[in-house]
C-alpha positions as CSV (number, residue, x, y, z in Angstrom):
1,X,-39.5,-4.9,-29.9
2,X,-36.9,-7.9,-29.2
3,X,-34.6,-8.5,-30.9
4,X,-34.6,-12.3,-32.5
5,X,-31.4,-13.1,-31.2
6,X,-32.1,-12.6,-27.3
7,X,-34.3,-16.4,-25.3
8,X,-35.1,-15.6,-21.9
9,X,-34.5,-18.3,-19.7
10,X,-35.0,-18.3,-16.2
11,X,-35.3,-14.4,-16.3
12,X,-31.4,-14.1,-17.9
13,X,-30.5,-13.0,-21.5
14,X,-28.5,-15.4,-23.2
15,X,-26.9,-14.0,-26.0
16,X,-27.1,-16.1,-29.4
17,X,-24.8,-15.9,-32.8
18,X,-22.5,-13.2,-30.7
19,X,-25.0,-10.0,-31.0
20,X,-25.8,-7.5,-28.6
21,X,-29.1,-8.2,-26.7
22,X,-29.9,-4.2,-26.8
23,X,-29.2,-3.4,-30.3
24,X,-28.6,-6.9,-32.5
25,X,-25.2,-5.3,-33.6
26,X,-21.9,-7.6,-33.3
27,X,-20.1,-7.9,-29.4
28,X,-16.0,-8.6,-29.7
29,X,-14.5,-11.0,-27.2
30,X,-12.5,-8.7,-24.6
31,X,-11.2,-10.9,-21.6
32,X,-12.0,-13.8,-19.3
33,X,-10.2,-16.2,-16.6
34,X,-10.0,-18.9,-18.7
35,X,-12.4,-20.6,-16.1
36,X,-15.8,-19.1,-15.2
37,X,-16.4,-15.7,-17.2
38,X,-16.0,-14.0,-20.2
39,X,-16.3,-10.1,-21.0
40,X,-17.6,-9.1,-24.5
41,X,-18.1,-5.4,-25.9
42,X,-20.8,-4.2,-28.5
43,X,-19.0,-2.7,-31.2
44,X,-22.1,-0.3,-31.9
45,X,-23.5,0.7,-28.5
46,X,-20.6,0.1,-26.4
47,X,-22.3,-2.1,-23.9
48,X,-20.1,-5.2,-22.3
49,X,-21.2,-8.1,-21.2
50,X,-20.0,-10.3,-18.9
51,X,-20.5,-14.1,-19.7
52,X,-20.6,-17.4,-17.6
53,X,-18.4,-20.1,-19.7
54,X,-18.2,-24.1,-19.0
55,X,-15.3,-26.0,-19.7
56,X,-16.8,-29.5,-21.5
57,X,-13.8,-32.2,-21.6
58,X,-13.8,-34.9,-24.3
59,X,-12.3,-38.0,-22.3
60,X,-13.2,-40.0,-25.2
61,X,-10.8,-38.3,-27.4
62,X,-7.9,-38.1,-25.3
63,X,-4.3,-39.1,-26.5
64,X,-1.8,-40.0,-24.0
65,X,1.4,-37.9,-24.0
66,X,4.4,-40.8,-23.6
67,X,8.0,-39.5,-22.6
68,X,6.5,-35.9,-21.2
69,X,7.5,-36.5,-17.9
């Protein structure tokens, strides 16, 4: 049975709500690069995941730093 957190999409788990796709327990955030990738662990069945990330920047919120330079 799957669990009702895992979608399939284009053949790859996504995880959804931070839950392991092989048991449904909770995953812990354990690294990344800041950039590309994170690494999360299941805190139940010990597996880790590793996680494409996408940085999204809000241009229309920016606030302009004056006297930084």
């Amino acid at each position: 049975m799957k669990p009702d957190n895992i979608y399939l999409k284009d053949a790859v788990k996504i995880i959804k709500d931070e839950q392991c796709p092989e048991c449904n327990h909770e995953i812990k955030f354990i690294d990344s690069d800041g950039v590309d990738w994170e690494t999360w662990a299941c805190t139940n069945c010990s597996a880790i995941y590793e996680v494409t990330i996408e940085i999204t920047r809000h241009w229309d919120t920016a606030v302009e730093l004056k006297g930084t330079t």
